[in-house]
N, C-alpha and C positions, 0 to 999 in steps of 0.2 A: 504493500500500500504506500511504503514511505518513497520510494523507489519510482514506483508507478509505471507509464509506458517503456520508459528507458531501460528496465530493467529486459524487457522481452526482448530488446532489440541485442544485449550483452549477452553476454557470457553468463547471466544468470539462470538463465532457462527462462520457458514464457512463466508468466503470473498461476495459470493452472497447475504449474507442475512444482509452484512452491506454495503454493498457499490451496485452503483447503476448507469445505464447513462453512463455518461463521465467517472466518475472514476473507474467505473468497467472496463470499454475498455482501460484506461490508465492505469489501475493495468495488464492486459493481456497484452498489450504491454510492462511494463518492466517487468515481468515477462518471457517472451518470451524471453530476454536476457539475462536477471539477475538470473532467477531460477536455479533449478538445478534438475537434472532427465534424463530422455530420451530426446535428442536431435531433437526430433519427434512434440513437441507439436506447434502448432497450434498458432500464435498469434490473430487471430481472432475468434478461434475456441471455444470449449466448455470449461468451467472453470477450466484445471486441472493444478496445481502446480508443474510443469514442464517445466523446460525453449528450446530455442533451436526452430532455423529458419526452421529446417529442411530443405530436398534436394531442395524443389519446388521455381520455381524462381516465377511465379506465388504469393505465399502464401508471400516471400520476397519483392517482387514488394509491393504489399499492407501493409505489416508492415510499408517499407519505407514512403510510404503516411500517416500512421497511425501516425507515431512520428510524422510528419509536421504537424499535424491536431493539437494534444495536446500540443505540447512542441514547446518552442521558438527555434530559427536558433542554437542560441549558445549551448542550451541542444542536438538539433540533432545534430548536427555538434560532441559533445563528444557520444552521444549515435552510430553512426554509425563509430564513429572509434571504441570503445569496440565491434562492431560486424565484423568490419572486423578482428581484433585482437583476440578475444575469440574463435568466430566461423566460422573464416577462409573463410569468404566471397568475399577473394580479387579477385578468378577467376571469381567468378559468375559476375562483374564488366566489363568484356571481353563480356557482353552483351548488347546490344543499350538499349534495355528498362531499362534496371539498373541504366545505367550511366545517365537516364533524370528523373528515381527516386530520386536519392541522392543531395542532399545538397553542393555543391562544395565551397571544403577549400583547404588549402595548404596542409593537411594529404592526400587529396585523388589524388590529382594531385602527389604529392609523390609515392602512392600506385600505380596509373596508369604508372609513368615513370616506374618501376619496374617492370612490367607486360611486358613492352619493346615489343620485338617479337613475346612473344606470344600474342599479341593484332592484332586479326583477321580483315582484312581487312573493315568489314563492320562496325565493334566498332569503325575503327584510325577519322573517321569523329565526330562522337560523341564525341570521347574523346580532341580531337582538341576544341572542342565547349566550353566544361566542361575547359578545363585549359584556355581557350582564356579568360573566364570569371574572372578566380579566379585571372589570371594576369593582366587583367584590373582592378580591384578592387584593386589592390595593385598599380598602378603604381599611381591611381586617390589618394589613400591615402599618397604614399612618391615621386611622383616624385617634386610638386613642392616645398616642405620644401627642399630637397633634393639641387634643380639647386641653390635656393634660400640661401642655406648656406654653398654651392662652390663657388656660383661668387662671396660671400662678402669675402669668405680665399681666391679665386685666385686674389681678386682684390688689396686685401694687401698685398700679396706677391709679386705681381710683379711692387710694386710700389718702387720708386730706393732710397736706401741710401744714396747715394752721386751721385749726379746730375751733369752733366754740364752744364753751367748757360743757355742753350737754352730748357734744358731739366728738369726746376724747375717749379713742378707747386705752381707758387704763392698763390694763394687760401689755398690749404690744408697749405702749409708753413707759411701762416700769422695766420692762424687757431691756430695750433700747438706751435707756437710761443708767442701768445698773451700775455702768463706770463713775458712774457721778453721788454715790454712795456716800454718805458722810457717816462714821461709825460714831465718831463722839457724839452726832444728833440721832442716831437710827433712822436718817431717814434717806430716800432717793429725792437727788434736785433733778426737775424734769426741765432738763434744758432743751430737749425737745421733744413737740408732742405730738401724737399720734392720731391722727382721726378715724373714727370708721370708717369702710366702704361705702360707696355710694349702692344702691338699693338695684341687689344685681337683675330683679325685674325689668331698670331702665336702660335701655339704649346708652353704652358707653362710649364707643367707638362704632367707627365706621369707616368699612374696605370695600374696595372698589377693585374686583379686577378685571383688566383691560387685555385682552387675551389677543395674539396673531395669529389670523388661521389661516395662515397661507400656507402652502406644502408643508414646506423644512420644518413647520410647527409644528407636525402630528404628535408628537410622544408628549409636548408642553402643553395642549390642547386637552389630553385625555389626563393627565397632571391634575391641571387650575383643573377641570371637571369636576373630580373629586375630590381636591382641596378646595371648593366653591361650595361643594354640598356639604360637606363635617363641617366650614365656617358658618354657613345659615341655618346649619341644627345648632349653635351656639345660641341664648337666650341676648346674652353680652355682646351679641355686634348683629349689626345687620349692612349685609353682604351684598353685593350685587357684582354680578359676573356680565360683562360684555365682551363679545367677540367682533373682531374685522378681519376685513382684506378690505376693500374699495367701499364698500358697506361697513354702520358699525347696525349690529342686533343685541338688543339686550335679552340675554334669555335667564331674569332673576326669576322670575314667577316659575322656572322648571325645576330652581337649583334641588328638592323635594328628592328628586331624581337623576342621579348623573347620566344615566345610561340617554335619556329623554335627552339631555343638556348635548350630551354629544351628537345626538341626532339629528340637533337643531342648527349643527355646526357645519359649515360646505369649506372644506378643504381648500386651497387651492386660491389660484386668482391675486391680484396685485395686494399692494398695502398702503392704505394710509392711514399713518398712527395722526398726523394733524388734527384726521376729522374723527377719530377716536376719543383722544383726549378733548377735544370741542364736549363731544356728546358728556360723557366722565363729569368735566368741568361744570356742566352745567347744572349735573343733578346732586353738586356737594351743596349742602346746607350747614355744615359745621366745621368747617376747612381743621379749626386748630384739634378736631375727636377724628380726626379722618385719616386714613392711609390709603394711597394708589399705587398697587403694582402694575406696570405696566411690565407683563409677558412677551418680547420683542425680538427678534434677529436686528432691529432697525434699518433695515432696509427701508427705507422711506420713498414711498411715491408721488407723497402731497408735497405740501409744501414744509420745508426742511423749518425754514424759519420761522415761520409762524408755530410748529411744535416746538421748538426750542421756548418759546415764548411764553406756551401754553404752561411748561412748567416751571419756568419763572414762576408765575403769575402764581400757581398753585401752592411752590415753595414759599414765596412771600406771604400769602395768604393764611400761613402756618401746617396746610397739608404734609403729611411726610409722603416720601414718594418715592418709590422703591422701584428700578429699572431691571430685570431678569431678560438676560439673552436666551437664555434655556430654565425649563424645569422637567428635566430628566435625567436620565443613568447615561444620556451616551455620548459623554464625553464632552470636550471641547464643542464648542458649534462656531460652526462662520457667523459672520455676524460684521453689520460697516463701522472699522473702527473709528472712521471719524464723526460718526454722531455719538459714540461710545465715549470719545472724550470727549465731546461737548456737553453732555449730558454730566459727565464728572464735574467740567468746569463750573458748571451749576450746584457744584455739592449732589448729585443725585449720580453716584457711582456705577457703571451698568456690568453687573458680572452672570458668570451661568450659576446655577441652582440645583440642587440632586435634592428629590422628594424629602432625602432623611435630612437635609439640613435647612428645607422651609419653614418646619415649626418655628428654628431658634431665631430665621429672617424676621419672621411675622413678630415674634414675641418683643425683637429688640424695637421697631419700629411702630410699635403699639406702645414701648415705655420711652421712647425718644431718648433711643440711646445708639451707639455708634453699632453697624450692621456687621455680623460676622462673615464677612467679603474673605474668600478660601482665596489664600496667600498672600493675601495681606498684612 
C-alpha cells in the first residue's frame, strides 16, 4: 500500500503477490481514490492501478461501506471528503442511499447546505437526519462548557460596584474584604463593597451574530448555528443570529432549532459585510450591554469603507465587537489581510476560533476584558 503502483513495476513482484485478505481490499480501496489513470476503475473490482469511483452509485455505495469496514470514523471522515473534492461526488449525495452511506461530519453537512435546491424532495428527509445528527453531537460536546462559562462572566458582571446599602451583599463583601481584618477591633473594614446581581430574569446583555455564508464559510456557518441556539436557551442574553453573502437574513425566531437555522442558510454567492453590519447596527438598543461577533473571511464586496466605519461607530458607541475569521477545527483559513489589520487598527483584533475556545471569547467580551486571541 505504502509502495503503491511502483512497487509492481520493480522488482517487488505485482501488489497481489505480496499482499493479501484485508490489505489487498484496503490497498483497492485507496487506491480507488488515490490512484491515478482512468477514472473507470473499480474499487472492488479486479486489481488494476487505476484510481477513480466511476459513474455507478451502486459501485460508490459499497466503496463507502468498504472504508467503514477498514478504516477508523476519523480516517473516513478525511477519506470521503478527498472524494467528494477530487472526484466531484457532491451530486451523487442528492441520493437517499448515499447520504445513509457516508459518515456525517461538519464537511458534509456543509456540502449538503450547498447543494441547497437542488436537493430533491425525497433526499430533504434524509439529509434533515444526516445534519440532525452531526448537530446533536456538537451541541452534546459544547453546549454545556458553553452555558457553564457564560453564567460564571454574566454573573460577574452584573454584580454592582457600588451598592446601596440595601443592595450589599455581605457575604461576597466580607469575603473580598478579609485582608482588611483588624484583630485589635475584631472586625473587617469593607473597603470594598459588593452588590448583588442584577435579577437574572432581566435581559443583561446582548449578542448579535453576524455570520458569512458564503462557501469557504460552511464548517463557521454550522458553528455560530449551534452556538446561536445554546446562546438563546440562555435566560441572560438575548441573541440574534444573522447571516449574509449579498443578502443579510435574520433567522432569530428559528435559533429554537439549529438544524431549521441551517436550512435557512444558502451557501455560496458574494459578500457584503457593509450591509451586514448596516442591518446589526440598527437593531442594537443598548450599544454599552451589547456584543457583535462578526463570523468573517473579510473578503468584502460592499463597500470597504463605509464597514470600517460601521465599526467605529459601534466601538464608540460602547458595543464590544469581536471579528472571527473562522469558527472551526480546520485550521488556519485564508482570509484578506488587509481588512484584518484594519479592523485591529480599530482595536477590534480579527483572529480564527476553534469551537472549544468560543466559550472563553464570548465570556471575556461579555466582562470587557482583553480577548484570548491564540498566540498572542
Amino acid at each position: 500500500m505504502v509502495l503503491g503502483g511502483e512497487a509492481e513495476a520493480g522488482g517487488g513482484g505485482s501488489a497481489g503477490s505480496v499482499l493479501g485478505g484485508v490489505d489487498l481490499a484496503m490497498d483497492r480501496t485507496l487506491e480507488a481514490l488515490y490512484g491515478t489513470g482512468s477514472p473507470t476503475a473499480s474499487p472492488t473490482g479486479p486489481a488494476r492501478r487505476e484510481g477513480g469511483l466511476g459513474e455507478s452509485a451502486p459501485r460508490i455505495a459499497r466503496w463507502l461501506g468498504d472504508i467503514r469496514t477498514y478504516f477508523p470514523v476519523s480516517v473516513v471522515q478525511v477519506m470521503q471528503r478527498d472524494a467528494i473534492d477530487r472526484l466531484g461526488l457532491a451530486t451523487l449525495l442528492l441520493e437517499p442511499e448515499m447520504l445513509e452511506a457516508v459518515e456525517a461530519d461538519v464537511h458534509l453537512v456543509g456540502v449538503l447546505l450547498s447543494l441547497g435546491k437542488a436537493m430533491p424532495g425525497s433526499t430533504k428527509e434524509t439529509a434533515r437526519a444526516v445534519v440532525r445528527k452531526v448537530v446533536e453531537d456538537l451541541e452534546r460536546r459544547l453546549a454545556q462548557r458553553t452555558r457553564a462559562t457564560l453564567d460564571g462572566a454574566l454573573d460577574r458582571s452584573a454584580r454592582v460596584a457600588r451598592p446601596r446599602h440595601h443592595d450589599i451583599d455581605w457575604n461576597r463583601t466580607i469575603r473580598v474584604n478579609l485582608k482588611n481584618y483588624l484583630p485589635e477591633h475584631r472586625t473587617v473594614v469593607p473597603e470594598r463593597l459588593v452588590g448583588h446581581g442584577r435579577s437574572a430574569r432581566s435581559v443583561r446583555k446582548e449578542v448579535v451574530l453576524c455570520v458569512d455564508q458564503s462557501g469557504s464559510m460552511a464548517a463557521s456557518v454550522v458553528h455560530a448555528s449551534v452556538f446561536g441556539a445554546v446562546l438563546a436557551s440562555m435566560r441572560s442574553l438575548d441573541t440574534r443570529l444573522v447571516v449574509f453573502d449579498t443578502a443579510v437574513v435574520d433567522l432569530t425566531d428559528q435559533l429554537s432549532d439549529p438544524v431549521d437555522v441551517l436550512f435557512g442558510t444558502q451557501l455560496g454567492g458574494g459578500t457584503d459585510i457593509n450591509r451586514a453590519l448596516a442591518y446589526c447596527q440598527s437593531r442594537i438598543t443598548r450599544p454599552t450591554e451589547t456584543v457583535v461577533v462578526l463570523i468573517s473571511d473579510l473578503y468584502e464586496g460592499g463597500i470597504r469603507d463605509e464597514m470600517l466605519k460601521r465599526v467605529a461607530a459601534m466601538k464608540a458607541s460602547g458595543v464590544e465587537f469581536v471579528a472571527l475569521l473562522a469558527l472551526s477545527d480546520e485550521g488556519a483559513p485564508a482570509y484578506d489581510r488587509e481588512h484584518a489589520a484594519a479592523l485591529a487598527a480599530l482595536g477590534a483584533p480579527a483572529f480564527a476560533c476553534t469551537p472549544d475556545l468560543f466559550p472563553e471569547v464570548m465570556a471575556a467580551a461579555l466582562e470587557k476584558r482583553p480577548l484570548p486571541i491564540p498566540g498572542a
